[in-house]
C-alpha positions in Angstrom: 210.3 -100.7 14.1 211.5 -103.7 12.2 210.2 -106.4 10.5 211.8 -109.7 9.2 210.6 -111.0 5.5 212.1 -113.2 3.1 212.1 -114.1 -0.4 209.2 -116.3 -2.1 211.1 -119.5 -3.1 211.5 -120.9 -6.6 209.4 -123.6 -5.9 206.6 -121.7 -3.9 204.0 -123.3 -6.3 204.5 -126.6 -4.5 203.5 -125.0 -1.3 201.7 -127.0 1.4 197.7 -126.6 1.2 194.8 -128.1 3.6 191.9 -126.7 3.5 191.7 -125.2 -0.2 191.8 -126.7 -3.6 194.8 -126.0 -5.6 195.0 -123.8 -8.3 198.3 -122.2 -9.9 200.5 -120.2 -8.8 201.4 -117.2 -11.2 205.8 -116.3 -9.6 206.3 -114.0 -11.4 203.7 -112.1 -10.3 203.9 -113.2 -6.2 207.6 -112.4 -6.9 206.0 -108.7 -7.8 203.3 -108.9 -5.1 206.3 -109.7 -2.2 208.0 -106.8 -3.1 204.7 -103.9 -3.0 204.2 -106.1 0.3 208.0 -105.1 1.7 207.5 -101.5 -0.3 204.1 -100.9 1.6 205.8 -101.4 5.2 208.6 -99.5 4.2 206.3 -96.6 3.2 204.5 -97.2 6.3 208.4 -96.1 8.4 209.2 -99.9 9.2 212.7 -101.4 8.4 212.5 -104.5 6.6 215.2 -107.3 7.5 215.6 -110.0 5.1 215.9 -113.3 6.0 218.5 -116.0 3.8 216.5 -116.9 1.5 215.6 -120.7 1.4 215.0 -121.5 -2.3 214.4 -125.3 -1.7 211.3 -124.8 0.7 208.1 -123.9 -1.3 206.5 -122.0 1.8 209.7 -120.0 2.9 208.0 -116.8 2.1 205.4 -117.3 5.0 208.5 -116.0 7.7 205.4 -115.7 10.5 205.5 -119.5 10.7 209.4 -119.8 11.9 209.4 -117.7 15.1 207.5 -116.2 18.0 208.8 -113.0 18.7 208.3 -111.9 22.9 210.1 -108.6 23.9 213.5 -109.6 23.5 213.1 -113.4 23.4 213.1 -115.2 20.0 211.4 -118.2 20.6 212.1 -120.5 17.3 209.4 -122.8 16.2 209.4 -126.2 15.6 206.9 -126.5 12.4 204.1 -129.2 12.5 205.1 -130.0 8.9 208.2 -131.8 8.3 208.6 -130.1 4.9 208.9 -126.8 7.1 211.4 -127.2 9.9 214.5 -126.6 7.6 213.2 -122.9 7.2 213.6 -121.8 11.1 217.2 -121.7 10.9 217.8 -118.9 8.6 215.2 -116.5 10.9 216.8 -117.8 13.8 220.1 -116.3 12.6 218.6 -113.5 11.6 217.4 -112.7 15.3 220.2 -113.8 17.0 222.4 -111.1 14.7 219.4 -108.4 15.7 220.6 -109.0 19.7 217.7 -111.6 20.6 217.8 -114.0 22.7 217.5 -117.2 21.5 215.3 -120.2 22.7 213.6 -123.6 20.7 210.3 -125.7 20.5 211.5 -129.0 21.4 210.8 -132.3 20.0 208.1 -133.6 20.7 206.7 -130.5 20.5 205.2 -128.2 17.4 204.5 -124.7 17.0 204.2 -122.8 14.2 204.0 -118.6 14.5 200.9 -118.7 12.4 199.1 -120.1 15.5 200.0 -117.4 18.1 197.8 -114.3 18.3 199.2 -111.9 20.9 197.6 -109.2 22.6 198.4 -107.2 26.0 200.1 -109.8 27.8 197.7 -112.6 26.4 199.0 -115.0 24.1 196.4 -117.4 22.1 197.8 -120.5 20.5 196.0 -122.3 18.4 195.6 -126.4 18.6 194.5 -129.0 16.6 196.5 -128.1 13.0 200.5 -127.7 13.0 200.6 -126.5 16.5 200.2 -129.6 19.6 199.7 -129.7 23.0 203.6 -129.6 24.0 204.1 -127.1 21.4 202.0 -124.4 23.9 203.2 -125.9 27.0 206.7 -125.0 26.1 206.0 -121.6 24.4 204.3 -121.0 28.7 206.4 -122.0 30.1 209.2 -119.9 28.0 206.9 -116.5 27.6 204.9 -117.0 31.4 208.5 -114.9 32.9 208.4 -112.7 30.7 204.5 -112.0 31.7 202.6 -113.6 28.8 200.0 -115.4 29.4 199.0 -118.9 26.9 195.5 -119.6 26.4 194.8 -122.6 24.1 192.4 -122.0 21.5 190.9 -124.9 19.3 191.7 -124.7 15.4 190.3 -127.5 13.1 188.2 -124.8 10.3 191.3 -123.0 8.7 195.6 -123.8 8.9 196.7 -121.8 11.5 194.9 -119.4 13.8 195.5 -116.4 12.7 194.2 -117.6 9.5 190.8 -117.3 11.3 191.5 -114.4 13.5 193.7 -111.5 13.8 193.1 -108.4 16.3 192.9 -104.8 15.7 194.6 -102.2 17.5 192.5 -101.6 20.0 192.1 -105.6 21.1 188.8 -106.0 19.0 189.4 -109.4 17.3 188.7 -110.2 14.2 187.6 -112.9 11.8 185.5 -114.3 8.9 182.7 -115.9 11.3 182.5 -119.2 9.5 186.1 -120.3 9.2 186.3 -119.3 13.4 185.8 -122.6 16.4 184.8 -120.7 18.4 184.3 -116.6 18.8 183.0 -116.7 22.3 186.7 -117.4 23.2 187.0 -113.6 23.0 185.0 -111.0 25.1 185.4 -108.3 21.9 184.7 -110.2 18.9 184.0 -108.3 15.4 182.6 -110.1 12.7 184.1 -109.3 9.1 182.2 -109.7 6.3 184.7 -111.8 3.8 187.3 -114.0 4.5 190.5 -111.9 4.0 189.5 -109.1 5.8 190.1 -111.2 8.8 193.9 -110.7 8.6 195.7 -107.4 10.0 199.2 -106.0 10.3 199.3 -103.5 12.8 201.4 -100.7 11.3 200.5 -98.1 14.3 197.8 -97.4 16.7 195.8 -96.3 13.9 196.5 -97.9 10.8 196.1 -101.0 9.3 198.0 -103.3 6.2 195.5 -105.4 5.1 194.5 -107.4 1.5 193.0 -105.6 -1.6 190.1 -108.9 -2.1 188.2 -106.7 1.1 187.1 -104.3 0.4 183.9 -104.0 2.3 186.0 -105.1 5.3 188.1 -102.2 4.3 185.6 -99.6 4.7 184.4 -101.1 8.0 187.7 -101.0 10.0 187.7 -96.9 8.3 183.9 -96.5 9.7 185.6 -97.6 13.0 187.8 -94.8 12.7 191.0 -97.0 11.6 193.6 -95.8 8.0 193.8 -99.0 5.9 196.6 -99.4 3.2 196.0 -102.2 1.3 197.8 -104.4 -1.1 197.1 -107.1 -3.5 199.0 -110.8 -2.2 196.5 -113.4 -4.4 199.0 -115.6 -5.3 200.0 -115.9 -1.4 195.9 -116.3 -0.6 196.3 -119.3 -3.1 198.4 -121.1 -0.9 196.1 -120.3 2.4 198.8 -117.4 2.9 197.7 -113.7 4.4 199.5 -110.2 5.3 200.4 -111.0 8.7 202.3 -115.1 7.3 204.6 -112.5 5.3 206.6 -110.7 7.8 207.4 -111.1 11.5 207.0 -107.6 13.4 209.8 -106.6 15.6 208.4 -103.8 17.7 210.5 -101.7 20.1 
């Protein structure tokens, strides 16, 4: 198992916010909080990949948004903000030197990776943010061979999907309930009690990386039966960043 990450930028302070106030950014100490983040995978037996960094783009860090990964195909995004689309072509050289095939969100299409959930052959993408209507037509079209299958899923409460809703090993999905559009869209649908709680990396069938600021959340994925490692990315939450905006997962 692999994962791709890359470096918090310089200028990550000047990141792109919606739906949050600003406040500042401490570097130093995201700079520390990026590396336990690559340390806790590591620990976890994934192999971290590092991406060029790309010092000039404030949000660089947040690798999710640059690439939906499908089996073998590396479908690279094309980011719903401008400020963004210079950082796809460092992960896409990344994944073609990995052995992936290589395919591209076309204009006038957007799609960013923080707006596609997948699960078992299902593929949410979330619409109505950074992510448009041609944006999830192409990533069907592309992923539909392959035998994923794209269900559109409004987004207008939080930046990207899985900013409302992530999923747990076993399918249950998850998410703060009043930053979600609408949880009916799922047939297993957990509540979590605070807002970053709703974010998982998957490390195994069992286990969980998730943010230190839930712990209540925390010790109800454990009741559940799940191992949660945790780790502290506050600066990243500042900037409407969580666990899973921090890597992309390479699995197999």
């Amino acid at each position: 198992m692999r994962a791709l990450v890359r470096r918090p930028s310089p200028r990550m302070a000047e990141g792109l916010i919606t739906h949050i106030a600003r406040t500042p950014v401490d570097l130093p100490l995201a700079q520390r909080q990026w590396e336990a983040y690559v340390a806790a995978l590591r620990a976890e037996g994934w192999e971290t990949v590092e991406v060029a960094p790309a010092d000039d783009c404030p949000d660089a860090a947040f690798v999710e948004d640059t690439v939906v990964v499908y089996g073998d195909l590396a479908v690279i995004s094309r980011p719903g903000a401008d400020e963004r689309k210079p950082e796809t072509a460092g992960t896409e050289e990344a994944l073609r030197g990995l052995g992936y095939r290589i395919a591209r969100i076309e204009a006038p299409g957007t799609l960013d990776g923080g707006d596609v959930l997948k699960h078992d052959g299902t593929v949410w993408v979330g619409l109505g943010g950074r992510t448009n209507a041609s944006g999830l037509e192409q990533l069907a079209a592309l992923l539909g061979p392959l035998g994923g299958r794209v269900v559109g899923v409004p987004v207008a409460k939080v930046l990207h999907l899985k900013s409302a809703v992530t999923a747990l090993p076993d399918g249950t999905v998850i998410g703060y309930e009043p930053l979600v559009d609408e949880p009916a869209t799922w047939d297993a649908f957990l509540p979590v009690p605070e807002e970053p709680g709703a974010h998982v990396v998957l490390l195994d069938d069992r286990s969980v990386l998730m943010s230190a600021n839930a712990p209540r959340t925390a010790r109800l994925f454990e009741e559940r039966g799940l191992r949660v490692v945790t780790v502290d990315i506050s600066e990243f939450e500042k900037l409407e960043g969580c666990v899973t905006c921090l890597s992309v997962r390479l699995r197999g």
